[in-house]
C-alpha positions in Angstrom: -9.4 -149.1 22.3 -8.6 -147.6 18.6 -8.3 -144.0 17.8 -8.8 -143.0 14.3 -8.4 -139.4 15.4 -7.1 -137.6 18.7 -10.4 -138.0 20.5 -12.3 -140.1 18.7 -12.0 -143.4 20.0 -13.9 -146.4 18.7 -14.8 -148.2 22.2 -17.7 -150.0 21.0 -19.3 -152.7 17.7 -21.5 -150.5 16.7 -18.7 -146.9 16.4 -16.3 -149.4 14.8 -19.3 -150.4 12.2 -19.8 -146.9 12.0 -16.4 -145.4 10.9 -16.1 -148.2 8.3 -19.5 -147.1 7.0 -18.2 -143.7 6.9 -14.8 -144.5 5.4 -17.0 -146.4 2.9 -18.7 -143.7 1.6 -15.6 -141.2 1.5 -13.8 -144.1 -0.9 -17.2 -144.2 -3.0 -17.1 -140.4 -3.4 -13.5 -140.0 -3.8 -11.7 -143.2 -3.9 -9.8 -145.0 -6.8 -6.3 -144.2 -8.6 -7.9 -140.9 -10.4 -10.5 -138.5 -8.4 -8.0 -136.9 -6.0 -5.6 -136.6 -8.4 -8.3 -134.9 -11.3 -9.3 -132.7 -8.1 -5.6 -131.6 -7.5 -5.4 -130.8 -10.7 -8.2 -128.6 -11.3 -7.1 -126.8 -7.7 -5.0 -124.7 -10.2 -7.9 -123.5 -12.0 -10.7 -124.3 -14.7 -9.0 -126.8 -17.3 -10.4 -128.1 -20.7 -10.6 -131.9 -21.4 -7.2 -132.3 -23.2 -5.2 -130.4 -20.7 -6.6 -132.3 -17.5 -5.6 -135.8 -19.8 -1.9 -134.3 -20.2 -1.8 -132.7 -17.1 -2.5 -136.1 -15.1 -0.6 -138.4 -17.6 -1.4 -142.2 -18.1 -5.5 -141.9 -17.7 -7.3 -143.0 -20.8 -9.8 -140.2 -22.4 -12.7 -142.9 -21.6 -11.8 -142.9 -17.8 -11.5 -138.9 -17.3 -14.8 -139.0 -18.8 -16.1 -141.4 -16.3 -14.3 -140.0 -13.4 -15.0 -136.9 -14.2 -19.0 -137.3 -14.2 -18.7 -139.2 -11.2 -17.2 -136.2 -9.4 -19.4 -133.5 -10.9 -22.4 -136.4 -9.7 -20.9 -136.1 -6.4 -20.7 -132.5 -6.4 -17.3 -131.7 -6.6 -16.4 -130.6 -10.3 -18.9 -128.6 -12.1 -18.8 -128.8 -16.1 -19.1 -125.4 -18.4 -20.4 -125.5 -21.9 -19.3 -121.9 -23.9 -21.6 -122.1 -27.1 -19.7 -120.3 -29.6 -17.1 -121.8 -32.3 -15.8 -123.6 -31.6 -18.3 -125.0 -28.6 -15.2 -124.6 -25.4 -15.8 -126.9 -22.1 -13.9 -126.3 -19.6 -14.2 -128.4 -16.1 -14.3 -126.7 -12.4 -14.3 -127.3 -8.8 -17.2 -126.4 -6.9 -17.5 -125.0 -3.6 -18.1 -128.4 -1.9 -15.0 -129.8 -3.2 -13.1 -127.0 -0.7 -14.2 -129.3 2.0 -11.4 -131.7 1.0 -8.9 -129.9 1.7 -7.7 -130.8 4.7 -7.9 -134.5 3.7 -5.6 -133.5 0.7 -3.2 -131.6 2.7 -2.9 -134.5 4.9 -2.8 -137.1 2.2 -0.3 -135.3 0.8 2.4 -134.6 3.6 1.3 -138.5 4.5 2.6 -139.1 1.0 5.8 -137.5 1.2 6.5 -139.1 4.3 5.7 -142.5 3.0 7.9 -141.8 0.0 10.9 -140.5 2.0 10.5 -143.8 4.5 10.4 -146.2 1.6 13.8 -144.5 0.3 15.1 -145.1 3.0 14.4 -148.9 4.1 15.6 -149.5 0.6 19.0 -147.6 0.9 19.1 -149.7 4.0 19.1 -152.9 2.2 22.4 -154.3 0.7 22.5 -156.3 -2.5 23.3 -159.9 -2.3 26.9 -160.3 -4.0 27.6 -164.3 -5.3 
């Protein structure tokens, strides 16, 4: 029997089908190399176009444009258009995106964990001296 969670064991075909459907639709929503970070980033407050593409680094203006209506299609950034002059938009997350917090909190300690273990496997290998 497999647990993906204390409790939650997956004792049967049809559960195991069922949690990869469900993990399916969580990477859909919120998978790739850019969402979670776009969403960390706006966690600090509403942010304009340019300073979400510095603030990230490395992420093409044509992909936070993508990403980002992807995420405001799946509910969790909301875009803001200030008419005025110059026209300002700024990007922010909604109330829905709140319930990702504990999968970021966890992603994240999970992170620095992996980090810190990878360190260390490679301190523990030696180089090969000739």
């Amino acid at each position: 029997m497999a647990k993906l969670k204390a409790g939650k064991e997956i004792t049967s075909e049809a559960q195991c089908k069922a949690a990869l459907n469900s993990v399916a639709d969580a990477l859909y929503a919120i998978g790739g190399k850019w969402k979670l970070r776009i969403i960390v980033a706006l966690t600090n407050g509403n942010k304009r176009f340019n300073e979400l593409q510095r603030l990230i680094g490395g992420i093409s203006a044509k992909v936070l444009s993508t990403e980002l209506k992807e995420l405001e299609i799946n509910g969790f950034v909301r875009r803001n258009v200030f008419t005025g002059m110059p026209v300002v938009v700024e990007y922010e997350l909604t109330e829905y995106s709140e319930t990702l917090s504990g999968v970021l909190q966890t992603l994240s300690e999970w992170g620095v964990m992996h980090r810190e273990t990878v360190r260390k496997s490679l301190k523990k290998k030696k180089p090969i001296v000739s």
